[in-house]
C-alpha positions as CSV (number, residue, x, y, z in Angstrom):
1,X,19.2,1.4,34.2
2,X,15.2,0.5,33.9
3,X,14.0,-2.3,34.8
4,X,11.1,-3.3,32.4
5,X,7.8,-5.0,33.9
6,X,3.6,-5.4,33.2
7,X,2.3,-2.5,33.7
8,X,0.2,-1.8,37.3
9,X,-2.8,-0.4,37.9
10,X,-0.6,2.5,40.0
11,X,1.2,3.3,36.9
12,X,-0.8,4.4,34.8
13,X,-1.1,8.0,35.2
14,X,2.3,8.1,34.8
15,X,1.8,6.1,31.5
16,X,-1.1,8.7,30.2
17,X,1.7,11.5,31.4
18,X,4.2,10.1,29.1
19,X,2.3,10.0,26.1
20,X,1.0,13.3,26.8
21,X,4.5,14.5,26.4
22,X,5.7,12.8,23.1
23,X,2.6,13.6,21.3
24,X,0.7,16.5,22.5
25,X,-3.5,16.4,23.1
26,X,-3.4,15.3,18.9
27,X,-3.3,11.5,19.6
28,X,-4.4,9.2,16.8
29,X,-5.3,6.6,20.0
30,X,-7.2,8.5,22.5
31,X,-7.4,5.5,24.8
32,X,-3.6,5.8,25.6
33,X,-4.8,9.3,27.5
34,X,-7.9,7.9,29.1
35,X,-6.8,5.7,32.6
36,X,-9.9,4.1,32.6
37,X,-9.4,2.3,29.7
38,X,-5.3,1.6,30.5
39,X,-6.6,-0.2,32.8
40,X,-8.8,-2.3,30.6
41,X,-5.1,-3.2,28.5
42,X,-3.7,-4.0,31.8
43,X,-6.3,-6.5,32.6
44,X,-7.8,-8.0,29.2
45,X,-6.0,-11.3,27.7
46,X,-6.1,-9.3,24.5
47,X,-3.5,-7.1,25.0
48,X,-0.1,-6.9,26.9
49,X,1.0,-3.4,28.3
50,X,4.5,-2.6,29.6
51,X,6.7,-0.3,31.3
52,X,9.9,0.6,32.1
53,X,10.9,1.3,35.6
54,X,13.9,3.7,36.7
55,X,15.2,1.2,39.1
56,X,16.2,4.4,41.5
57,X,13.4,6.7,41.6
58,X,10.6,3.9,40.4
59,X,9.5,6.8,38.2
60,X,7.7,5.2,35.1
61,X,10.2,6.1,31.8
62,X,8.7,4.5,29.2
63,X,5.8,2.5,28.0
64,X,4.5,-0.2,25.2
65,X,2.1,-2.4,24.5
66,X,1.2,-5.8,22.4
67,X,-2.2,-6.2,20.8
68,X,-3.4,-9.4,20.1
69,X,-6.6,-9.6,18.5
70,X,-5.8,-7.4,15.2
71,X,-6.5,-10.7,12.9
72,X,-9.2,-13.1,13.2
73,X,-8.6,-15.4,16.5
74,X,-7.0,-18.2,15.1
75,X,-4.1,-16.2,12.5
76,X,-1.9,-15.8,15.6
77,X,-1.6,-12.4,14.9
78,X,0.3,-9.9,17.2
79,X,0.7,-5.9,16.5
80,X,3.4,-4.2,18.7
81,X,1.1,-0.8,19.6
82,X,2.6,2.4,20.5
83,X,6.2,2.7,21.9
84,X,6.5,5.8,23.7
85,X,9.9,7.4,26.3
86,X,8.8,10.2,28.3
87,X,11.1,12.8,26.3
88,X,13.4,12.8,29.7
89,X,14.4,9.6,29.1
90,X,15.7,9.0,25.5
91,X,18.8,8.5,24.0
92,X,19.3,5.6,27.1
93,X,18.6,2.6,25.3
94,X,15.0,2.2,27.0
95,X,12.9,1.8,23.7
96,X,15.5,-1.2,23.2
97,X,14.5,-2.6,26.2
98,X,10.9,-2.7,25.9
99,X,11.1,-3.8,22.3
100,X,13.2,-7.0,23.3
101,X,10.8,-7.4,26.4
102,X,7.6,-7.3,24.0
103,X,9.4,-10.2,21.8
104,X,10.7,-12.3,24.6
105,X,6.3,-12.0,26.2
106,X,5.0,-12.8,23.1
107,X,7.7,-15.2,20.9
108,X,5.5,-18.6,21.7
109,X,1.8,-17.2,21.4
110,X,2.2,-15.7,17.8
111,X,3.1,-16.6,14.3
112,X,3.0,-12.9,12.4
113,X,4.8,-9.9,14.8
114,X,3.2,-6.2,12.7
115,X,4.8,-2.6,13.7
116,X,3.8,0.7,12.4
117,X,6.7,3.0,13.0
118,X,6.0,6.2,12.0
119,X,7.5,7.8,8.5
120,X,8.6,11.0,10.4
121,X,10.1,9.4,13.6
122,X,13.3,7.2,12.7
123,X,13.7,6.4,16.1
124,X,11.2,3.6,16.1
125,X,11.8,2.5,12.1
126,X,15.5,2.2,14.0
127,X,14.4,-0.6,16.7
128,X,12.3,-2.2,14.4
129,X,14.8,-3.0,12.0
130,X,17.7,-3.9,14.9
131,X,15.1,-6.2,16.1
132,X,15.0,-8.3,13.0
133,X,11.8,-6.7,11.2
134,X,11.6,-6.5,7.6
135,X,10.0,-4.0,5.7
136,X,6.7,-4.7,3.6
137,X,5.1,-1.8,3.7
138,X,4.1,1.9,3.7
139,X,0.8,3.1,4.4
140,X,0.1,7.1,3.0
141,X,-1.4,9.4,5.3
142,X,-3.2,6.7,7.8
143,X,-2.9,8.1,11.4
144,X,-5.1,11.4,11.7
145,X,-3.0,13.7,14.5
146,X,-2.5,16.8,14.4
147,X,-2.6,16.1,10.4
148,X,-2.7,13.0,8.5
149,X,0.2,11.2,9.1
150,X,2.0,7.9,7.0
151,X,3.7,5.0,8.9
152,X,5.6,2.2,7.4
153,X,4.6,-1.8,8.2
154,X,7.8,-3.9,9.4
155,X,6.9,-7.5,9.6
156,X,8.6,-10.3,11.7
157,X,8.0,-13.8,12.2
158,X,7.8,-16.3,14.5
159,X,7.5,-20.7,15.2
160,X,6.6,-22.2,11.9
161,X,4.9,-19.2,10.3
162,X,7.3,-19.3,7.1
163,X,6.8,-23.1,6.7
164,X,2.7,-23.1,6.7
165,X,2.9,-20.2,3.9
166,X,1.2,-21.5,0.6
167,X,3.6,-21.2,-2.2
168,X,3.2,-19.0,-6.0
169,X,0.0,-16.7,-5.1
170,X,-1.2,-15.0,-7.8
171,X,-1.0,-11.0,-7.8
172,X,-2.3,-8.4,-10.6
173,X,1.0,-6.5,-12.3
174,X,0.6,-3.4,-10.3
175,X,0.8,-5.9,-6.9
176,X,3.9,-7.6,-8.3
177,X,6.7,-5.3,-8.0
178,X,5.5,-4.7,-4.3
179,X,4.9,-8.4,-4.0
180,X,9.2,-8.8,-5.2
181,X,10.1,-6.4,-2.8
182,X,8.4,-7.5,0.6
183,X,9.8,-11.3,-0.7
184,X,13.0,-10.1,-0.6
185,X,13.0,-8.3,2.5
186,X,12.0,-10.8,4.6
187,X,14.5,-13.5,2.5
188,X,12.1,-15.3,0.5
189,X,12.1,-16.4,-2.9
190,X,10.2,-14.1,-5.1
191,X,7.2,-16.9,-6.3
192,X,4.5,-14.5,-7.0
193,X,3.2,-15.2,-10.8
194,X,1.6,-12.2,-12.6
195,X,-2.0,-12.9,-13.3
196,X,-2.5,-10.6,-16.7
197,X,-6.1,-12.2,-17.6
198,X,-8.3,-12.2,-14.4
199,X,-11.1,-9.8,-15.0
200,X,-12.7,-7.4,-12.1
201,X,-16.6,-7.9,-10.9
202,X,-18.9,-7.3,-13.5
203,X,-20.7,-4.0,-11.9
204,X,-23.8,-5.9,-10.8
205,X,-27.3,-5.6,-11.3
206,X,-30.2,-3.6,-9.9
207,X,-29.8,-4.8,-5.7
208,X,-31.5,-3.1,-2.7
209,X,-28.8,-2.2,-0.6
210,X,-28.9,-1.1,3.1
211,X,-26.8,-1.7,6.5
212,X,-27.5,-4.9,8.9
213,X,-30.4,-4.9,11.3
214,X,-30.7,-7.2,14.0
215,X,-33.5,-9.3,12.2
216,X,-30.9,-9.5,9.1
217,X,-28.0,-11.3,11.5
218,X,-29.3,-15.2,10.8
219,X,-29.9,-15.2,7.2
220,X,-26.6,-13.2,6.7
221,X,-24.7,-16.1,8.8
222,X,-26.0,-18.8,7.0
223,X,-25.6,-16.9,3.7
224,X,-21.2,-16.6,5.1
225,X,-21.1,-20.4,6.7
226,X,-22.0,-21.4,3.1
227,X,-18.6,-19.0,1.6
228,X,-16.4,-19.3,4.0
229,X,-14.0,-21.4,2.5
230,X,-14.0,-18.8,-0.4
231,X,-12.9,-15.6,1.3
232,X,-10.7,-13.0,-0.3
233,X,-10.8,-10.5,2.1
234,X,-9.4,-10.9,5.8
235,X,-9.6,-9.0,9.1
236,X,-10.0,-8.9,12.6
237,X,-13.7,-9.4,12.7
238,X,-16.1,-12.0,11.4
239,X,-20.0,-12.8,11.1
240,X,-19.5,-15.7,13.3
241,X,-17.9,-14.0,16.3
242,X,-21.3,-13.3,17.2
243,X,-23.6,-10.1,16.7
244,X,-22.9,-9.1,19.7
245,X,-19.2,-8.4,19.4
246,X,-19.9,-7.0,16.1
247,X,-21.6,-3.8,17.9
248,X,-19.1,-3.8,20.3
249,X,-16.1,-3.3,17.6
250,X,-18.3,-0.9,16.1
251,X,-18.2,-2.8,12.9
252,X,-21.5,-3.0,10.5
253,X,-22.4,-5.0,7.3
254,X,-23.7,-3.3,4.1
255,X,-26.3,-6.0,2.9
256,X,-27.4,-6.4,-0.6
257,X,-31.1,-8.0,-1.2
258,X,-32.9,-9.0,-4.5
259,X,-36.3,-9.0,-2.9
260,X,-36.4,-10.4,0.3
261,X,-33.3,-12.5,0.3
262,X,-30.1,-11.6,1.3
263,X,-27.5,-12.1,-1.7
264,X,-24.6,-10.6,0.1
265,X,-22.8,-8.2,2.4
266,X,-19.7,-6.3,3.1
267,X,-18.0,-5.8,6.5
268,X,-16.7,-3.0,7.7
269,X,-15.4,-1.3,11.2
270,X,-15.4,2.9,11.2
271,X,-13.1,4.9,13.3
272,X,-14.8,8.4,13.9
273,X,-11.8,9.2,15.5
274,X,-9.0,8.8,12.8
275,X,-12.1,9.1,10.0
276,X,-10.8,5.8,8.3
277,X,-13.0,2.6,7.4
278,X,-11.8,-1.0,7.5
279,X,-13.1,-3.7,5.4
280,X,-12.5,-6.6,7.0
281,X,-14.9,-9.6,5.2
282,X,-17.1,-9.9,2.3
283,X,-19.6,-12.4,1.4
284,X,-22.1,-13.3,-1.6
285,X,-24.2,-15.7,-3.2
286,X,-22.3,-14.9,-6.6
287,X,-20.0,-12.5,-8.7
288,X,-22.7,-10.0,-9.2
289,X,-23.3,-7.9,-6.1
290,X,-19.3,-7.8,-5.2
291,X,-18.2,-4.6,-6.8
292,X,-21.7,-3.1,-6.0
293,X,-21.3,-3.4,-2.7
294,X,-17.8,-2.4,-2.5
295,X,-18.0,0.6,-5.2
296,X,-21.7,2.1,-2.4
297,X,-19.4,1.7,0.8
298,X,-16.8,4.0,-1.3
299,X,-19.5,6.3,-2.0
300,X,-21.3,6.5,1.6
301,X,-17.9,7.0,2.9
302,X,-16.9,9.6,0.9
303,X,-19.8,11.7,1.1
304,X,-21.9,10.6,4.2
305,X,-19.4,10.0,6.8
306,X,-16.4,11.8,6.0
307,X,-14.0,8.9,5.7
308,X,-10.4,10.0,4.8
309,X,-8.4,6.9,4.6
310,X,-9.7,3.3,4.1
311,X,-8.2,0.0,3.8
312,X,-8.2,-3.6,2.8
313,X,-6.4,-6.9,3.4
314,X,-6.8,-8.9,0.2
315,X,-5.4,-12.4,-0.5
316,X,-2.9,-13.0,-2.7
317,X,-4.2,-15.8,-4.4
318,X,-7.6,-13.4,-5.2
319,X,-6.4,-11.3,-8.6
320,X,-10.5,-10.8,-9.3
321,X,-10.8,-8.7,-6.0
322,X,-7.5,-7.1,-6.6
323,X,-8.5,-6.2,-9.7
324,X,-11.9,-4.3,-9.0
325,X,-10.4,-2.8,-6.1
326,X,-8.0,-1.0,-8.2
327,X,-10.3,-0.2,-10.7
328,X,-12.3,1.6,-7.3
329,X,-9.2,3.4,-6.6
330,X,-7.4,0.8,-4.3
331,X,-3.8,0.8,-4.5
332,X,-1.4,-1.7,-2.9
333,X,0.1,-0.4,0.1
334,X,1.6,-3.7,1.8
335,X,2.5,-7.3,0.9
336,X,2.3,-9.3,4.1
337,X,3.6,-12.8,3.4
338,X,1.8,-15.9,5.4
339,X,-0.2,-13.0,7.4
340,X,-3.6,-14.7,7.8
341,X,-4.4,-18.7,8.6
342,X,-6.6,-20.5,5.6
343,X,-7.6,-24.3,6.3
344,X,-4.1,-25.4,7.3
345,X,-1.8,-22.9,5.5
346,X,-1.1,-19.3,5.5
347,X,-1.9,-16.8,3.0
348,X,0.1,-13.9,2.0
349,X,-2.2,-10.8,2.0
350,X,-2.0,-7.2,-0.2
351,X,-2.9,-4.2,1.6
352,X,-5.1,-1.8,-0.3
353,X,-5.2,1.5,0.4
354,X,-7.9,4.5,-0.8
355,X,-6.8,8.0,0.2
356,X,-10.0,10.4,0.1
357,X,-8.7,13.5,0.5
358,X,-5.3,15.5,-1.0
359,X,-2.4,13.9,-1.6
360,X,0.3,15.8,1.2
361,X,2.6,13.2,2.9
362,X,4.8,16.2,4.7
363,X,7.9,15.5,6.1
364,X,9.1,12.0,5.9
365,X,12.4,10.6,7.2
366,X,12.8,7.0,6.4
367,X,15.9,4.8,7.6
368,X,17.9,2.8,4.2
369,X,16.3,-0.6,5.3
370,X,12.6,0.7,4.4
371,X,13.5,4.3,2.2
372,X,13.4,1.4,-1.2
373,X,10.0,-0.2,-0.6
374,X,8.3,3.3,0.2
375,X,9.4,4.8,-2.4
376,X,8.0,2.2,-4.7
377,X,4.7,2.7,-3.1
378,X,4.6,6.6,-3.0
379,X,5.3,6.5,-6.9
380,X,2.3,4.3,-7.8
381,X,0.0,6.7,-5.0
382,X,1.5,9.7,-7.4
383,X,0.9,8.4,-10.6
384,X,-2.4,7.5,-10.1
385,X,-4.2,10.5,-10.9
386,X,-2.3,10.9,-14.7
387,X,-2.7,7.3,-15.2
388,X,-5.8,8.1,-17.6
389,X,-4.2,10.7,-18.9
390,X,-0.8,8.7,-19.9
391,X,-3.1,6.2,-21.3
392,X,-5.1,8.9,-23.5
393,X,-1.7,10.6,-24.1
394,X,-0.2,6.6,-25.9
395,X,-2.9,6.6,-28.5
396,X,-1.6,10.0,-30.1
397,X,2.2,8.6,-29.9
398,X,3.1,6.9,-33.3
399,X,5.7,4.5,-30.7
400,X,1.9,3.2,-29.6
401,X,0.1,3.2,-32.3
402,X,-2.3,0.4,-32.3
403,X,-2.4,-0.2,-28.7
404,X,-5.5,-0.8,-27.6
405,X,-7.4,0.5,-24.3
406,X,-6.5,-2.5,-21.9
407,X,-3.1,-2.6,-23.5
408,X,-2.7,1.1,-23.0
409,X,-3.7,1.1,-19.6
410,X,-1.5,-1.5,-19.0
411,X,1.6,0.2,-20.5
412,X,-0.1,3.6,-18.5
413,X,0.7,1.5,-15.0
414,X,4.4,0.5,-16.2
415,X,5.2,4.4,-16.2
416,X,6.2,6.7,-13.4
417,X,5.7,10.6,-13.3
418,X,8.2,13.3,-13.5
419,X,8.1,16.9,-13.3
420,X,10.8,19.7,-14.4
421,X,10.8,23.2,-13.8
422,X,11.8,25.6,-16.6
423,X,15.5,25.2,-17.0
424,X,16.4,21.7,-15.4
425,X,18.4,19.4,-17.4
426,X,16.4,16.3,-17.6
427,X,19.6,14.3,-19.5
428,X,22.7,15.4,-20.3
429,X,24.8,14.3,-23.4
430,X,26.7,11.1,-22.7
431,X,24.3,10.3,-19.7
432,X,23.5,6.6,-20.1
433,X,20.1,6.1,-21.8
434,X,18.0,4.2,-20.1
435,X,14.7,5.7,-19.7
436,X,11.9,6.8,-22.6
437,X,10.0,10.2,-21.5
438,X,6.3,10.3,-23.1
439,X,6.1,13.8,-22.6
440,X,2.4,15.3,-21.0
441,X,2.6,18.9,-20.6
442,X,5.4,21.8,-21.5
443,X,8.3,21.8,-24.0
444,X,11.5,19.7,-24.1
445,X,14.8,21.5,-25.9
446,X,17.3,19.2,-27.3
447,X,21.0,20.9,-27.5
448,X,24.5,19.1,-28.7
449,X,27.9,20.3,-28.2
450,X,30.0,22.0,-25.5
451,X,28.0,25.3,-26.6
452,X,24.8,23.2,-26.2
453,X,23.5,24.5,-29.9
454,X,19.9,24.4,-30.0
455,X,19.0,21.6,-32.9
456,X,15.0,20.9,-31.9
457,X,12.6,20.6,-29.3
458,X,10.0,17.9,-28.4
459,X,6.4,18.8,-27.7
460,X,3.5,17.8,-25.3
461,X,2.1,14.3,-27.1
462,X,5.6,13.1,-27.8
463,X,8.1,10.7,-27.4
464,X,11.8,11.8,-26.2
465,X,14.7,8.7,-25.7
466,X,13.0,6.5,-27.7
467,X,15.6,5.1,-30.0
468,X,18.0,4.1,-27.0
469,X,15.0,0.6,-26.6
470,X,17.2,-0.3,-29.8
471,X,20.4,1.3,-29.4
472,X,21.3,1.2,-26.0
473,X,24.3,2.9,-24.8
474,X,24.8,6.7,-23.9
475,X,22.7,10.0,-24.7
476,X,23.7,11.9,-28.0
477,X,22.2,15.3,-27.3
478,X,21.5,17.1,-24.0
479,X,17.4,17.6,-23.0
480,X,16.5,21.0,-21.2
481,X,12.9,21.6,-20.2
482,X,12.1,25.4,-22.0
483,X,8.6,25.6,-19.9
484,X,7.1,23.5,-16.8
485,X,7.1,20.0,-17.9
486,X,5.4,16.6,-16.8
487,X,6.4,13.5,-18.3
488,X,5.4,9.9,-18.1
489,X,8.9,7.9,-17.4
490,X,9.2,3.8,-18.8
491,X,12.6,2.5,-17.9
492,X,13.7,0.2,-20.2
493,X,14.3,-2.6,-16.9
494,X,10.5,-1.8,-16.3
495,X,9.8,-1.9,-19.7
496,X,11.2,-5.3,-20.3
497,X,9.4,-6.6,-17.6
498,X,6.5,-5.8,-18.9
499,X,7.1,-7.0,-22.5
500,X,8.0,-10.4,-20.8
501,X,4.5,-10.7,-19.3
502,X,2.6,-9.4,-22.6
503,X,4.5,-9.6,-25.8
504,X,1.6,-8.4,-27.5
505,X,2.4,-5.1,-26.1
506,X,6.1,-5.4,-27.2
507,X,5.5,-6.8,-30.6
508,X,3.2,-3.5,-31.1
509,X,6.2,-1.1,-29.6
510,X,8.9,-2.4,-31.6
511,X,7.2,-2.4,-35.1
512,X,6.3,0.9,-34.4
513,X,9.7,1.4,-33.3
514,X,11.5,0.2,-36.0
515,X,8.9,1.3,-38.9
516,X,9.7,4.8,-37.4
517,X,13.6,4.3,-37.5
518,X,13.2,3.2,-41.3
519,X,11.0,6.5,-41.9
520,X,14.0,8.2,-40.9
521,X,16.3,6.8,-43.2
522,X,14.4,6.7,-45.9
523,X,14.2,10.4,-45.4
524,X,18.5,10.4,-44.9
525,X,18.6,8.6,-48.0
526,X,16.8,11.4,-50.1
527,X,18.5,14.4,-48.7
528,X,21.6,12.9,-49.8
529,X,20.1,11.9,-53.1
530,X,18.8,15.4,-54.1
């Protein structure tokens, strides 16, 4: 047995030894191997550290810690850091212990409880979930060790957290699916409404923009005291904590000026270390420098620093920011329900997520409570790079004929992305139909009968399974892919989603749908005629 206690300044060599054996010198948290700052955790208010004890030897087994200042100081806030058994020890129940331990410390001084299991280790996704986590989350590629690495976000919650949350935010389309699934995880009612109309920024005019000088600090705080109430972007760092706590965090502002004045300014911490940037608070005098400043901290972090991975909590109830973050690249990674305190409620919060360098997520072993909700994310994070290509690909189908660019976009963002090598059997013949292929790149076969006799094919720029939106039931002919093919998928459930939200899109589909189905029996008609 272990006997689990705070950690002590004579354990922490042993505590640097254990991590030193589950992960190797390629640590995404450096200051887990450095003793000097252990010691820091053991004695700041800000953090809870923790070990397990063999009760015989009083050898140090296992180790893990509570972090309290990840939100701003009054959101109540609490990540559970790293959870590491020396390898000796596992498979005895000890990462149990300290995870029960953690909850039992911490139960009465926070709302919102945040882990980041890692997506290749179901060992800690495990004691998450048998702790009464939910799933909201899966963030691609964020930890940086020996190569970039994903985690998922489990969520649980504590005191009145669930009672303060503010009711029906309003999320874009490509938040809401995301938004249904962390509800339901966590046993909510699904309340989100779809907000189809709210534009992004405008891109802003000519401003001077540069980082935050000391000199800078009092106009820039009198320029946030008068937007507080107003903010749509959250994290653990404020103007107001003071400047110099700001330089501490090494977190910096990039201001924009028209002249001499101050007009508004982006926050921002960057971790050299994991090369990733956190927004954490934007401010502004109006609409106009937003997306500017956003769209230049993209840019200098792309090619001045060397950022690989940035992120952003976003309110629910902001669809504007969520908007123009997308159109910068952002995707949602998390839904966070009543994460972050605002006047006397709490906000749900989307976690956006740019990925700066290639797509590779390696090997990822997800446990059945959190497998659904990744997936969802990974397919959007994969899609994104055809999406103008589906869109372009619409305007040449005669089943879209007449969309126009926002509505083909839109219908772009319903669709998943397939790919077939030469050879596969994308349906067979009697498979239920329930899924319309817009067909990018290769060559489709379509076969019938035992002997599969060949009776057409369907070409890059067209549409397969599109009669089964009307005729639903199972498929009449078998679809083998003759070369290498992608294809843009559109379920008909996702489909009619959509077409709930924006009839204008469905009214549009099905006329084209069913003046193509006349076509064809016009053309029936004549053959028998003649």
């Amino acid at each position: 047995m272990a006997t689990i206690r705070r950690a002590r300044e004579s354990d922490l060599e042993q505590v640097r030894e254990i991590f030193l054996a589950s992960y190797g010198e390629a640590y995404a948290y450096p200051q887990f191997y450095d003793v000097d700052m252990l010691k820091r955790m053991v004695f700041s208010e800000h953090t809870i550290l923790l070990v397990a004890v063999d009760e015989t030897t009083d050898r140090v087994l296992g180790t893990a810690s509570m972090v309290f200042d990840v939100g701003g100081y009054t959101d109540l806030i609490g990540e559970f850091g790293r959870l590491a058994v020396h390898p000796d020890a596992r498979h005895r129940g000890i990462g149990h212990q300290l995870m029960a331990a953690r909850i039992e410390c911490v139960k009465d001084r926070i709302h919102v409880g945040l882990v980041e299991p890692r997506a290749s280790h179901p060992f800690s996704q495990k004691i998450a979930i048998k702790h009464g986590f939910a799933p909201v989350g899966f963030l691609p590629m964020k930890l940086l060790l020996k190569r970039r690495e994903s985690v998922t976000l489990v969520v649980r919650y504590f005191q009145d957290a669930l009672t303060l949350r503010r009711n029906n935010p309003r999320v874009v389309p490509e938040v809401h699916r995301l938004a249904g699934a962390a509800l339901g995880s966590i046993g909510l009612p699904v309340d989100a409404i779809v907000d189809e109309q709210s534009a992004p920024y405008p891109p802003g005019a000519d401003f001077q923009l540069e980082e935050l000088t000391t000199p800078d600090y009092a106009a820039l705080l009198r320029l946030e005291r008068g937007r507080i109430r107003h903010r749509e972007i959250f994290g653990p760092m404020a103007l107001h904590y003071g400047l110099f706590k700001l330089k501490a965090r090494h977190s910096n502002y990039l201001l924009a000026r028209e002249g001499s004045q101050v007009v508004g300014a982006v926050g921002f911490i960057i971790d050299k270390v994991e090369k990733a940037v956190r927004i954490f608070e934007l401010v502004s005098t109006s609409d106009e420098p937003i997306r500017l400043l956003l769209a230049e901290l993209l840019r200098r972090s792309r090619e001045t620093w060397g950022i690989e991975y940035m992120d952003v909590d976003v309110s629910a109830h902001a669809p504007r920011m969520q908007r123009t973050l997308l159109e910068l690249g952002f995707l949602p990674a998390a839904y966070i329900p009543a994460m972050v305190f605002h006047d006397v409620e709490r906000l749900d919060v989307v976690k956006m997520v740019r990925i700066l360098v290639p797509w590779d997520l390696g090997h990822l072993v997800l446990v059945p409570e959190i497998k659904p909700l990744a997936e969802l994310v990974i397919r959007q994070f994969k899609s994104r790079d055809v999406l103008p290509r589906i869109a372009q690909a619409t305007a040449a189908m005669p089943l879209f004929a007449g969309l126009n660019a926002e509505q083909a976009n839109r219908l772009a963002a319903a669709c998943t992305v397939d790919r077939f090598p030469a050879g596969a059997r994308i349906f067979h013949e009697g498979q239920r139909a329930d899924k319309v292929y817009l067909l990018l790149e290769g060559r489709i076969s379509i076969r019938v009968g035992e002997t599969e006799k060949s009776v057409g094919s369907v070409h890059a720029g067209e549409c397969l399974g599109e009669v089964s939106l009307l005729l639903s039931g199972s498929r009449s002919a078998t679809a083998v892919a003759r070369t290498d093919v992608e294809a843009a998928v559109l379920t008909h459930e996702v489909l009619n989603e959509l077409i709930r939200l924006r009839p204008d899109i469905g009214l549009i589909i099905y006329r084209n749908l069913a003046a193509g189905i006349s076509h064809k029996l016009r053309r029936s008609d004549l053959r028998r005629v003649d």
